[in-house]
DSSP file (Angstrom, degrees, kcal/mol; ACC not computed):
  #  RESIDUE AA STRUCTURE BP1 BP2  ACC     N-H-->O    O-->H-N    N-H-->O    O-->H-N    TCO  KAPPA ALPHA  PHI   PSI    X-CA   Y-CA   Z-CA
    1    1 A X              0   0    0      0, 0.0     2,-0.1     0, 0.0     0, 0.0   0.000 360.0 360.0 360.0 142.7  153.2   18.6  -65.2
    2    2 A X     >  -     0   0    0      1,-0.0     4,-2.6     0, 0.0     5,-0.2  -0.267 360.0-114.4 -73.5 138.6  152.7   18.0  -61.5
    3    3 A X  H  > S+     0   0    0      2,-0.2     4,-1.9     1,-0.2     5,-0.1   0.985 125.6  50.1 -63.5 -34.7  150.6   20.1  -58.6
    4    4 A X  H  > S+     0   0    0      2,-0.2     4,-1.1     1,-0.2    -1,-0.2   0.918 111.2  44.8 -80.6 -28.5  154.0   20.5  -57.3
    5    5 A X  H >> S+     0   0    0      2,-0.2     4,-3.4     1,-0.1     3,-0.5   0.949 112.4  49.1 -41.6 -60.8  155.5   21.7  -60.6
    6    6 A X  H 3X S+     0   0    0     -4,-2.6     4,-2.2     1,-0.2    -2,-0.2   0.933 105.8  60.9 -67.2 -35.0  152.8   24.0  -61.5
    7    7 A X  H 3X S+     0   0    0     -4,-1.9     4,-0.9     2,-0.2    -1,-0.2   0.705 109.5  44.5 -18.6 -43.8  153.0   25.5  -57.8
    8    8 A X  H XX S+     0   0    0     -4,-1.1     4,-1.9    -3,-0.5     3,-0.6   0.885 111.7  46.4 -80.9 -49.0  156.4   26.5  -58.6
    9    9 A X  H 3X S+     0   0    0     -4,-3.4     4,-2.3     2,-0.2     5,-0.5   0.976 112.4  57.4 -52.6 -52.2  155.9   27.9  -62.2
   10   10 A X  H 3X S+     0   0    0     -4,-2.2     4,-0.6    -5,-0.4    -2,-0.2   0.789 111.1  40.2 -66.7 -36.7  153.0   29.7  -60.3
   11   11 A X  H XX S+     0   0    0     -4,-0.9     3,-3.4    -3,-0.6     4,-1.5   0.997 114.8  52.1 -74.4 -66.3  155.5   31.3  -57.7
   12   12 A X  H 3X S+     0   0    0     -4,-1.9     4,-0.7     1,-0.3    -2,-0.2   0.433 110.8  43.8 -76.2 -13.5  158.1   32.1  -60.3
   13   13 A X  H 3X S+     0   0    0     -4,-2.3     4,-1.5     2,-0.1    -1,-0.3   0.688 120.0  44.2 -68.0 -28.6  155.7   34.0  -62.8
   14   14 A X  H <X S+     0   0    0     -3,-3.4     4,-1.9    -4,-0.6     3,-0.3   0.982 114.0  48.9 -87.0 -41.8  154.1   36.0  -59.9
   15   15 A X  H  X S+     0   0    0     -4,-1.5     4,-3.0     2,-0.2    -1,-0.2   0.877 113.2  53.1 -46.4 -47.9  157.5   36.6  -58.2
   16   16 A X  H  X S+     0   0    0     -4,-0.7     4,-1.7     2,-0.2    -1,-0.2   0.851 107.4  44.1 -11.5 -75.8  158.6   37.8  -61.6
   17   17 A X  H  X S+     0   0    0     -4,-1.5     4,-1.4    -3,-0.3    -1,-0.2   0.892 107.0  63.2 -78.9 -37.4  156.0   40.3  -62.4
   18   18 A X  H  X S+     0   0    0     -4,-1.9     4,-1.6     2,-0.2    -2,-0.2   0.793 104.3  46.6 -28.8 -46.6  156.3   41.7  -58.7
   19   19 A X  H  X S+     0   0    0     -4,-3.0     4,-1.3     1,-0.2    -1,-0.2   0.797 114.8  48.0 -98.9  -6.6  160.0   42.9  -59.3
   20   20 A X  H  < S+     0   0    0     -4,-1.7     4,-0.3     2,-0.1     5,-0.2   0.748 112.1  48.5 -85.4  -8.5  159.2   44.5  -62.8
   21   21 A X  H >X S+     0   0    0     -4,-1.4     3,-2.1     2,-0.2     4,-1.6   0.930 116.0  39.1 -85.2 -57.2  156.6   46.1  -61.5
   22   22 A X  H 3X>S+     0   0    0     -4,-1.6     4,-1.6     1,-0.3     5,-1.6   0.709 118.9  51.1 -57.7  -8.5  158.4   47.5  -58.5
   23   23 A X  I 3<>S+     0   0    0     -4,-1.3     5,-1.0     3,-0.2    -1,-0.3   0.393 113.5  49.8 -68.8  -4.5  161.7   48.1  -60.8
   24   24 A X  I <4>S+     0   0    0     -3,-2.1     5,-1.0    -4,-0.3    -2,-0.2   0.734 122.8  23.6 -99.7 -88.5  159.6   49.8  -63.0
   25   25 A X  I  <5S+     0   0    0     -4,-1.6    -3,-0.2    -5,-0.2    -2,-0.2   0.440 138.9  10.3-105.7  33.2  157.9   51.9  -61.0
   26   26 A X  I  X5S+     0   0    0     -4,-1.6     4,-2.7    -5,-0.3     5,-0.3   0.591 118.3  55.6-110.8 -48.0  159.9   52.4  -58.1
   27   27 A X  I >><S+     0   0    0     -5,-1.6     4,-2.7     2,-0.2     3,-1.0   0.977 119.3  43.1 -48.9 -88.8  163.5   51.1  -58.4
   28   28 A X  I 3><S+     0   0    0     -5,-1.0     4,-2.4     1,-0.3    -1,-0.1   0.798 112.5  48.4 -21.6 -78.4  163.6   53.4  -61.7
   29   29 A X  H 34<S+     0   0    0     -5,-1.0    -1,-0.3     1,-0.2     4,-0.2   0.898 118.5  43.4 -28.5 -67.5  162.0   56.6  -60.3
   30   30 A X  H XX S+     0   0    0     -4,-2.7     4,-3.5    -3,-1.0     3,-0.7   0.768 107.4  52.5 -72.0 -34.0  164.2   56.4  -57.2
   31   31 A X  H 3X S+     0   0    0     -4,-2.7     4,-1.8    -5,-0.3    -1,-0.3   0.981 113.7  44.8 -73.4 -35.7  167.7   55.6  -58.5
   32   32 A X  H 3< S+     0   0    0     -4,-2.4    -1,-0.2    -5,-0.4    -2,-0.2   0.522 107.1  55.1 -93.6  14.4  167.6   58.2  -60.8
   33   33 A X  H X> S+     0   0    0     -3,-0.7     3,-1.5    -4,-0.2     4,-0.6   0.692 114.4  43.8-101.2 -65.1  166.3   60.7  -58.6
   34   34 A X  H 3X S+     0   0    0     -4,-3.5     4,-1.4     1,-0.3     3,-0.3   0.757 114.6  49.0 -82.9  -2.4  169.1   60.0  -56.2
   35   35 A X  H 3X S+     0   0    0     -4,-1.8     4,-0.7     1,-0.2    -1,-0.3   0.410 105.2  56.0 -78.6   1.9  171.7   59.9  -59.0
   36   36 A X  H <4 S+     0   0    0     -3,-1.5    -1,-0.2    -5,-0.3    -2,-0.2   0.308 116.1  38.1-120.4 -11.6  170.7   63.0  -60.5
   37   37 A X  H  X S+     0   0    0     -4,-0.6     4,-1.8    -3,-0.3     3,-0.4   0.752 110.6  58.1-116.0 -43.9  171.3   64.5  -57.1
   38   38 A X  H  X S+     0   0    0     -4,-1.4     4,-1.4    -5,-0.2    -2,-0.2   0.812 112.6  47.8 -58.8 -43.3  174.8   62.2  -56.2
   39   39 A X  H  X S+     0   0    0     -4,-0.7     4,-0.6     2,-0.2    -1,-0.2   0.667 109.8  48.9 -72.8 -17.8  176.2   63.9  -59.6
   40   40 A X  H  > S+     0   0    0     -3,-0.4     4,-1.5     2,-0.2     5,-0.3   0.728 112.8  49.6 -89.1 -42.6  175.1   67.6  -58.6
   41   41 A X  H  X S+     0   0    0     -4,-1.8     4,-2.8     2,-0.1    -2,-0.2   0.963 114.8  40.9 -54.0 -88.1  176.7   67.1  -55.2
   42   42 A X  H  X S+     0   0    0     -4,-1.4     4,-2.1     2,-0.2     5,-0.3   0.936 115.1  56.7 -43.0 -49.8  180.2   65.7  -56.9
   43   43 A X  H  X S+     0   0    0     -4,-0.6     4,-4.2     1,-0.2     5,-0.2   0.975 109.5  46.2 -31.8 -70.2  180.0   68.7  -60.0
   44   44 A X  H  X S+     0   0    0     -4,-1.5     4,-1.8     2,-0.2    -1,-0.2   0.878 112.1  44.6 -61.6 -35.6  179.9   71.2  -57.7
   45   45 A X  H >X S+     0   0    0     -4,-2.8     3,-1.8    -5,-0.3     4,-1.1   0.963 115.1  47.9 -79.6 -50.8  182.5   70.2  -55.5
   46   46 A X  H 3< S+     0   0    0     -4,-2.1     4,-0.3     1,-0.3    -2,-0.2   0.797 114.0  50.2 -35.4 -34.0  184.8   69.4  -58.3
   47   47 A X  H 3< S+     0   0    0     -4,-4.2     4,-0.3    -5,-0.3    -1,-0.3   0.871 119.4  34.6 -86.1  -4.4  183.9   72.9  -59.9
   48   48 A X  H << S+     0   0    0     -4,-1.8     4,-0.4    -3,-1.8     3,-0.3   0.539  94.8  88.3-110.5 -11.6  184.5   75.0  -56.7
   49   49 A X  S >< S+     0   0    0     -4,-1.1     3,-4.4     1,-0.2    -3,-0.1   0.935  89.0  55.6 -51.1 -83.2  187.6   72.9  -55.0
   50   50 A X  T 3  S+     0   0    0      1,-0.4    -1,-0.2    -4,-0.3    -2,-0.1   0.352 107.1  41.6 -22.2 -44.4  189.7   74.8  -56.8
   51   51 A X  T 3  S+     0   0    0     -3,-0.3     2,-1.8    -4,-0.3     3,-0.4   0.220  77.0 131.5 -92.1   1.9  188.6   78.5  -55.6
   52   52 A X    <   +     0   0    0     -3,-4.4     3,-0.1    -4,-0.4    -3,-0.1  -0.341  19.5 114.4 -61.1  98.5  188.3   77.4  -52.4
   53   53 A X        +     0   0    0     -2,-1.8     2,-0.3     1,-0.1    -1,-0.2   0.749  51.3  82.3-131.7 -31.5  190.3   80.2  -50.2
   54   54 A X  S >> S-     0   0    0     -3,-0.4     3,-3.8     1,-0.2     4,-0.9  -0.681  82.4-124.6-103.5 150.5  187.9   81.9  -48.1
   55   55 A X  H >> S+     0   0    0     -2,-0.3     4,-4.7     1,-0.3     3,-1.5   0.980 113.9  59.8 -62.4 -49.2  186.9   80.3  -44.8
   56   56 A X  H 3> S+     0   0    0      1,-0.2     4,-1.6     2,-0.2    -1,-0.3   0.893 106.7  42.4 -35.0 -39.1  183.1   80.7  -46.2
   57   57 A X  H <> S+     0   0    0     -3,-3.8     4,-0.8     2,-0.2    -1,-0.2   0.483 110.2  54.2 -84.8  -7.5  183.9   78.4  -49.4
   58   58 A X  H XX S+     0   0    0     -3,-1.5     4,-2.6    -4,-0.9     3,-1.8   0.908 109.5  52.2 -76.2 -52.3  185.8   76.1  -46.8
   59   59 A X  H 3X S+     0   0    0     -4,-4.7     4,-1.6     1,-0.3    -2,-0.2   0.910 113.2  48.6 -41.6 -67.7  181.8   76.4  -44.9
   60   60 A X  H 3X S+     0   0    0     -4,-1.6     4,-4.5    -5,-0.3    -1,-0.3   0.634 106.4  48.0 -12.4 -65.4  180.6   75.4  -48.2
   61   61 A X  H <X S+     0   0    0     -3,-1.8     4,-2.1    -4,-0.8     5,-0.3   0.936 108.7  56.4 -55.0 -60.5  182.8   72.5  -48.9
   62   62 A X  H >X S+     0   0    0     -4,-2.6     4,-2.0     2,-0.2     3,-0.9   0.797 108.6  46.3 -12.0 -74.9  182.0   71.2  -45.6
   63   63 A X  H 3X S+     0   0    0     -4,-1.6     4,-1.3     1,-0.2    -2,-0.2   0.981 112.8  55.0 -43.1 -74.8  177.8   71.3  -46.5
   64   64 A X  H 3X S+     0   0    0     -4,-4.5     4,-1.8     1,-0.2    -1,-0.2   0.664 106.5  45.0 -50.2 -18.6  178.6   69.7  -49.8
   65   65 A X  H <X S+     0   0    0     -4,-2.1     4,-3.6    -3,-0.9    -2,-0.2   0.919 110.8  54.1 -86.2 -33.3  180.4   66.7  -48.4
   66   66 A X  H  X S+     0   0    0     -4,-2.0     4,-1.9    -5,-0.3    -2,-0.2   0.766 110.0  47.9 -24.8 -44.7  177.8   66.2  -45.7
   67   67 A X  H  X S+     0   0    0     -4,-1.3     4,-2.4     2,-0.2     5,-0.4   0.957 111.0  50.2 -84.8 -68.8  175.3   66.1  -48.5
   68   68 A X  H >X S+     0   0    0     -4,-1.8     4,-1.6     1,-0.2     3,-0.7   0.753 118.4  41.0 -19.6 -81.2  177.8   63.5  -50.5
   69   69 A X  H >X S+     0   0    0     -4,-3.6     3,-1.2     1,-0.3     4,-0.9   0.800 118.6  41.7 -66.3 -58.9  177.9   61.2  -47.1
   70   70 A X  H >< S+     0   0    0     -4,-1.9     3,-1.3     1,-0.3    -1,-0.3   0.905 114.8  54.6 -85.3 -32.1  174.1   61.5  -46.0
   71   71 A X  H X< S+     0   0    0     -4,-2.4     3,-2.0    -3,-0.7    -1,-0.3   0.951 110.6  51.4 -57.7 -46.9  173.3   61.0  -50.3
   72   72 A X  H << S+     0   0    0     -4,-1.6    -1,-0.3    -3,-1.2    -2,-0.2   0.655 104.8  52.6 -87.4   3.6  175.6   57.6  -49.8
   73   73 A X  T << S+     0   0    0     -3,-1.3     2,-0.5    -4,-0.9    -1,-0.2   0.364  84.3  98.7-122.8  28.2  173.8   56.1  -46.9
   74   74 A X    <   -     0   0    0     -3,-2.0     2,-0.2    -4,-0.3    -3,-0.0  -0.809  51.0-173.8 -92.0 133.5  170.0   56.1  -48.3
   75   75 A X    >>  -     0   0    0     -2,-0.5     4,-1.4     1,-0.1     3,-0.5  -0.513  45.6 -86.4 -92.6 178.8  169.1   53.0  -49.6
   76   76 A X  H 3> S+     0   0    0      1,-0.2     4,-0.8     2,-0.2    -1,-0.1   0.724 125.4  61.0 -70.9 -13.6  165.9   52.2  -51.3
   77   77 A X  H 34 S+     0   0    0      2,-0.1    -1,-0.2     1,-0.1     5,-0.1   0.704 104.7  48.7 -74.9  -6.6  164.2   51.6  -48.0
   78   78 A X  H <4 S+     0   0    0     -3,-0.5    37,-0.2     3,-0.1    -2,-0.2   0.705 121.7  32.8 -75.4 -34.1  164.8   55.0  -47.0
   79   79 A X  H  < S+     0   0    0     -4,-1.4    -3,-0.2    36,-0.1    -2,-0.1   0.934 103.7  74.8 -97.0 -59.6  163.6   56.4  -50.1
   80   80 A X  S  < S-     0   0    0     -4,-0.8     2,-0.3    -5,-0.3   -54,-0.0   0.006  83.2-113.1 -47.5 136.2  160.7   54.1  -51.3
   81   81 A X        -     0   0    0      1,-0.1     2,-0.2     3,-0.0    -1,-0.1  -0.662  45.4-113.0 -74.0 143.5  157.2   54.1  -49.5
   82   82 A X        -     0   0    0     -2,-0.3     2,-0.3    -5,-0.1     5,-0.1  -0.519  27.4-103.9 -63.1 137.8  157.0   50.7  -47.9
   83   83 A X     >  -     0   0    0     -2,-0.2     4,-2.7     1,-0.2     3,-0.4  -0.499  38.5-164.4 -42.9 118.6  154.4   48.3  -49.4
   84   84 A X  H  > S+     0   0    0      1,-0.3     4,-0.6    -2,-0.3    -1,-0.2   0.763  83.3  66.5-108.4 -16.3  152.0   48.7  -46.5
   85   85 A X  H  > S+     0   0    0      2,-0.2     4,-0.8     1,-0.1    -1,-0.3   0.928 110.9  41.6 -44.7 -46.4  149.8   45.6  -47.4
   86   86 A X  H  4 S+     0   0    0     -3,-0.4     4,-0.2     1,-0.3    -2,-0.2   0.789 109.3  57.5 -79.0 -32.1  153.3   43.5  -46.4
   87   87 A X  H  X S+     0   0    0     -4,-2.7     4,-0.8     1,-0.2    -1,-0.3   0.717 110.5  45.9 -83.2   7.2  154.0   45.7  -43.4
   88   88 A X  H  X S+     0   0    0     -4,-0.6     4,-0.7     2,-0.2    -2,-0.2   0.879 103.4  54.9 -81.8 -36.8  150.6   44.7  -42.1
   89   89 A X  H  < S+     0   0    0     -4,-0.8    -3,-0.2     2,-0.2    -2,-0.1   0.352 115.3  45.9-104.0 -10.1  150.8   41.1  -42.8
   90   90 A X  H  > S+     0   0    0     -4,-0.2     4,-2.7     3,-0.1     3,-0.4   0.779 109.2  57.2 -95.6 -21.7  154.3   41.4  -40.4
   91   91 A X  H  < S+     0   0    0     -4,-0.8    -2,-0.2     1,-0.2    -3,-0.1   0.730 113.6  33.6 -59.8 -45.1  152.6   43.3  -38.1
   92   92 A X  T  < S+     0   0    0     -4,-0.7    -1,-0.2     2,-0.1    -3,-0.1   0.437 128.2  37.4-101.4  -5.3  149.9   40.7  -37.6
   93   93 A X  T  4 S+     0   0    0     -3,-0.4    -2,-0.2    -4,-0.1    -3,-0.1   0.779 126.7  24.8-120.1 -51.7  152.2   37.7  -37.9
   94   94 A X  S  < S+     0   0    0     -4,-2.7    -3,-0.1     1,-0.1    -2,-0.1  -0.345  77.5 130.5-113.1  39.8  156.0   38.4  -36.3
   95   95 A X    >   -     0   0    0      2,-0.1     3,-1.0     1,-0.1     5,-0.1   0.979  59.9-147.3 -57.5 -29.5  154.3   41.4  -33.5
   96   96 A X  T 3  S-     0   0    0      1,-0.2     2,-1.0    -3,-0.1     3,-0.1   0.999  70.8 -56.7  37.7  65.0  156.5   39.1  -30.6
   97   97 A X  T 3  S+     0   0    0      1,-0.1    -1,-0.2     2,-0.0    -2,-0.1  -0.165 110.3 141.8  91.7 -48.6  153.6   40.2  -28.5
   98   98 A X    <   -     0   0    0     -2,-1.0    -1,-0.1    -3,-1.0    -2,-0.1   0.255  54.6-130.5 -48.5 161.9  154.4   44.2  -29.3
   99   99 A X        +     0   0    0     -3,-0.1    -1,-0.1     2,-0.1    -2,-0.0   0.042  51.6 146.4-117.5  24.7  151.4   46.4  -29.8
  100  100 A X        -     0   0    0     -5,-0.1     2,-0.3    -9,-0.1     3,-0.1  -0.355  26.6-167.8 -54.6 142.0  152.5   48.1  -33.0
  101  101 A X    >>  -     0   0    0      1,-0.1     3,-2.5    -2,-0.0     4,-1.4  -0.987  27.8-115.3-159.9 132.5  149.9   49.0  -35.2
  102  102 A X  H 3> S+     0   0    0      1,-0.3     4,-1.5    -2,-0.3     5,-0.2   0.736 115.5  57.0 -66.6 -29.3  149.9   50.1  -39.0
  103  103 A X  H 3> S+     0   0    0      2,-0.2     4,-3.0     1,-0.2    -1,-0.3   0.938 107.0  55.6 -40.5 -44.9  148.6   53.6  -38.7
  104  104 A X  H <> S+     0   0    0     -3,-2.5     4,-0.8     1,-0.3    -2,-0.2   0.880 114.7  42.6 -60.4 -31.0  152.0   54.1  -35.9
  105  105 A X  H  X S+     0   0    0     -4,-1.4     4,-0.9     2,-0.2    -1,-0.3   0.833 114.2  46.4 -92.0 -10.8  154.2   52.9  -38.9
  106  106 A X  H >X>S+     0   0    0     -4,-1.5     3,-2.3     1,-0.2     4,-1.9   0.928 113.3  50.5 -86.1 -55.5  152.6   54.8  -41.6
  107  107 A X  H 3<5S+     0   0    0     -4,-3.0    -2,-0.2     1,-0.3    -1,-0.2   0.456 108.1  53.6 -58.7  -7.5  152.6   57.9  -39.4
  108  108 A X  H 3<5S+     0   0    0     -4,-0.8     4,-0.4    -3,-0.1    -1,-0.3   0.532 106.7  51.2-103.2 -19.9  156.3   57.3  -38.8
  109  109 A X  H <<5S+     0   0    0     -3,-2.3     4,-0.3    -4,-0.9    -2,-0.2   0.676 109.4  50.4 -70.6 -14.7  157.1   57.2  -42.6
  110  110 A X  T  <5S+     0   0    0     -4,-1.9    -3,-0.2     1,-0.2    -1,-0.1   0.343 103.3  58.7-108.3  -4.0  155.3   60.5  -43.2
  111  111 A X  S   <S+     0   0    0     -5,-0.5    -1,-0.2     1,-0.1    -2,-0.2   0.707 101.8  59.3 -90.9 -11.9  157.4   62.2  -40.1
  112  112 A X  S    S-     0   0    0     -4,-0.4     2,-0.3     1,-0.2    -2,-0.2   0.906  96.6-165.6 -75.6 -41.5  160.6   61.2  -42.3
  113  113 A X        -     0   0    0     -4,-0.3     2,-0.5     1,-0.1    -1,-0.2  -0.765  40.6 -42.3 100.0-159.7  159.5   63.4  -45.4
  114  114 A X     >  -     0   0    0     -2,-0.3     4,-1.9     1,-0.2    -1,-0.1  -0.998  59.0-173.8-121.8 119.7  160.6   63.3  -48.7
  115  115 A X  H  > S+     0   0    0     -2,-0.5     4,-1.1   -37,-0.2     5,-0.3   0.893  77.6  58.1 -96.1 -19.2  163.9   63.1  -48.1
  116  116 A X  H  > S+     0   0    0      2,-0.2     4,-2.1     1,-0.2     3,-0.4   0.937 108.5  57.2 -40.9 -47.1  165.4   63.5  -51.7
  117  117 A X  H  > S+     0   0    0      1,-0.2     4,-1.5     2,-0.2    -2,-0.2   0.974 107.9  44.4 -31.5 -59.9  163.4   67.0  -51.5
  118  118 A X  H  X S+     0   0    0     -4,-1.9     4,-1.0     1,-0.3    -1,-0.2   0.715 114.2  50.7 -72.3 -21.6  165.2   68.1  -48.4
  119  119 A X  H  X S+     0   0    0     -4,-1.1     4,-3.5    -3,-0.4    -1,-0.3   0.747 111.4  44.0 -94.6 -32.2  168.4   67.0  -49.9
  120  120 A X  H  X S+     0   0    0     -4,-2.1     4,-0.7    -5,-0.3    -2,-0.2   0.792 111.2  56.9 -86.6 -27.8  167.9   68.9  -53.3
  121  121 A X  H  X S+     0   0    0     -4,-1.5     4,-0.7     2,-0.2    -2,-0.2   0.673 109.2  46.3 -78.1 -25.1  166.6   72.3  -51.0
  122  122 A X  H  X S+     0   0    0     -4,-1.0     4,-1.4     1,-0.2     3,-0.4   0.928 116.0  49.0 -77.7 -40.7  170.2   72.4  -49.0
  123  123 A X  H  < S+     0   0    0     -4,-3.5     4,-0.3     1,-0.3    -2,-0.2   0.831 107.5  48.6 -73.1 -13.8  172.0   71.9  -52.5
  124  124 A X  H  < S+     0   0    0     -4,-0.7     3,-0.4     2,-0.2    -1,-0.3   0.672 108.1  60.6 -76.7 -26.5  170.2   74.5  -54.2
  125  125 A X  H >< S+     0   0    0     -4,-0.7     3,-1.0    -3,-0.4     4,-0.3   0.941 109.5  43.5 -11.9 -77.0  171.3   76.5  -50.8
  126  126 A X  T 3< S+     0   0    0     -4,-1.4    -2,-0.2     1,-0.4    -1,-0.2   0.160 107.0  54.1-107.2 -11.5  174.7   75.9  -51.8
  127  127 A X  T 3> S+     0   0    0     -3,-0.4     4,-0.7    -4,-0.3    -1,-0.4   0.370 115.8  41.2-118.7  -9.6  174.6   76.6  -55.5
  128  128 A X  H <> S+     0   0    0     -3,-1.0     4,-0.8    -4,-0.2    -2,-0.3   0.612 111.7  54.9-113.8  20.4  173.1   80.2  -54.8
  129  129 A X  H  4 S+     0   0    0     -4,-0.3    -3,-0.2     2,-0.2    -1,-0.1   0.219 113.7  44.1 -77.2  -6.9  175.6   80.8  -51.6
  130  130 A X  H  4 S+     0   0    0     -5,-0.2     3,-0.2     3,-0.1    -3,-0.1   0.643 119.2  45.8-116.8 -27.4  178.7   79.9  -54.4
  131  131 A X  H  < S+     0   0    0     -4,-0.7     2,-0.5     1,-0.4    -2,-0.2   0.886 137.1   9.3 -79.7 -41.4  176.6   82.3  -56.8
  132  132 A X  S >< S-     0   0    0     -4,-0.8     3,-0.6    -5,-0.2    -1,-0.4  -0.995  70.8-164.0-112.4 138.6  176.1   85.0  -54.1
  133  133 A X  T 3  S+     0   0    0     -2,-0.5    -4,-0.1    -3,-0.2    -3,-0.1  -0.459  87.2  75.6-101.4  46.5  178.3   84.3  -50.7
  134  134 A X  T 3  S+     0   0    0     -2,-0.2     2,-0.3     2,-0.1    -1,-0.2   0.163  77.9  83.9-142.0  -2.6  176.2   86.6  -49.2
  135  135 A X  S <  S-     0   0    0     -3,-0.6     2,-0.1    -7,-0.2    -6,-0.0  -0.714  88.0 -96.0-115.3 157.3  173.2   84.1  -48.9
  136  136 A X        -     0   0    0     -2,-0.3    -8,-0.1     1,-0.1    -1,-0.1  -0.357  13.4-155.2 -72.6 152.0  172.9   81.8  -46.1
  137  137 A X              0   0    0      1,-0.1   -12,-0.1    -8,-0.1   -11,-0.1   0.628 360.0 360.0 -93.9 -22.9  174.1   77.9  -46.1
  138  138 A X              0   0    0    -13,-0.1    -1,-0.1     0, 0.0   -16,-0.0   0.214 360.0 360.0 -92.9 360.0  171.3   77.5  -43.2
């Protein structure tokens, strides 16, 4: 084998073990976090279409599809903390001059939240406003 062979092996073992470890412990964690939430979302409206008659349960439907739409346009960079080693080493490499600095980008991942949380406190909203209609959607 060759220096440029063994280079190659050498990328394709390390690349390797880099996406099982983040499929392992992120990919995994996350999908199933947001599928487990994308199936509570669809339940409920499927179990409540049916009784929908008062302009409240309409309010309801309304919430829940919101929650459907915003649930189908996170991706795993929405959800996942970024690796912050990599945004540093873009930071320091492609700035094109800009004065961005990793503390500004961490501190702008931690104003986002956890947004599966927030997603999972409006549907739990929504599942005691269809058990009482007397509780707020808000």
């Amino acid at each position: 084998m060759g220096y440029r062979e063994g280079i190659e092996d050498g990328k394709q073992s390390a690349l390797q073990a880099g996406f099982d470890e983040g499929y392992n412990h992120t990919g995994v964690r996350v999908g199933l976090a947001l599928g487990d939430l994308r199936g509570q979302v669809d339940a409920l409206i499927t179990f409540i279409m049916p009784e929908t008659t008062s302009p409240k349960q309409v309010q309801l439907l309304e919430k829940l599809y919101a929650l459907r739409h915003e649930l189908s346009k996170l991706t795993l960079d929405d959800l996942a903390e970024p690796d912050w080693e990599y945004v540093q080493h873009e930071l320091e490499h492609h700035a094109c001059g800009g004065s961005v600095d990793l503390s500004s980008k961490q501190a702008e991942w931690a104003a986002l939240g956890n947004r599966l949380e927030a997603i999972r406190i409006q549907l739990e909203k929504c599942w005691q406003f269809w058990c009482a209609p007397e509780a707020s959607l808000r």
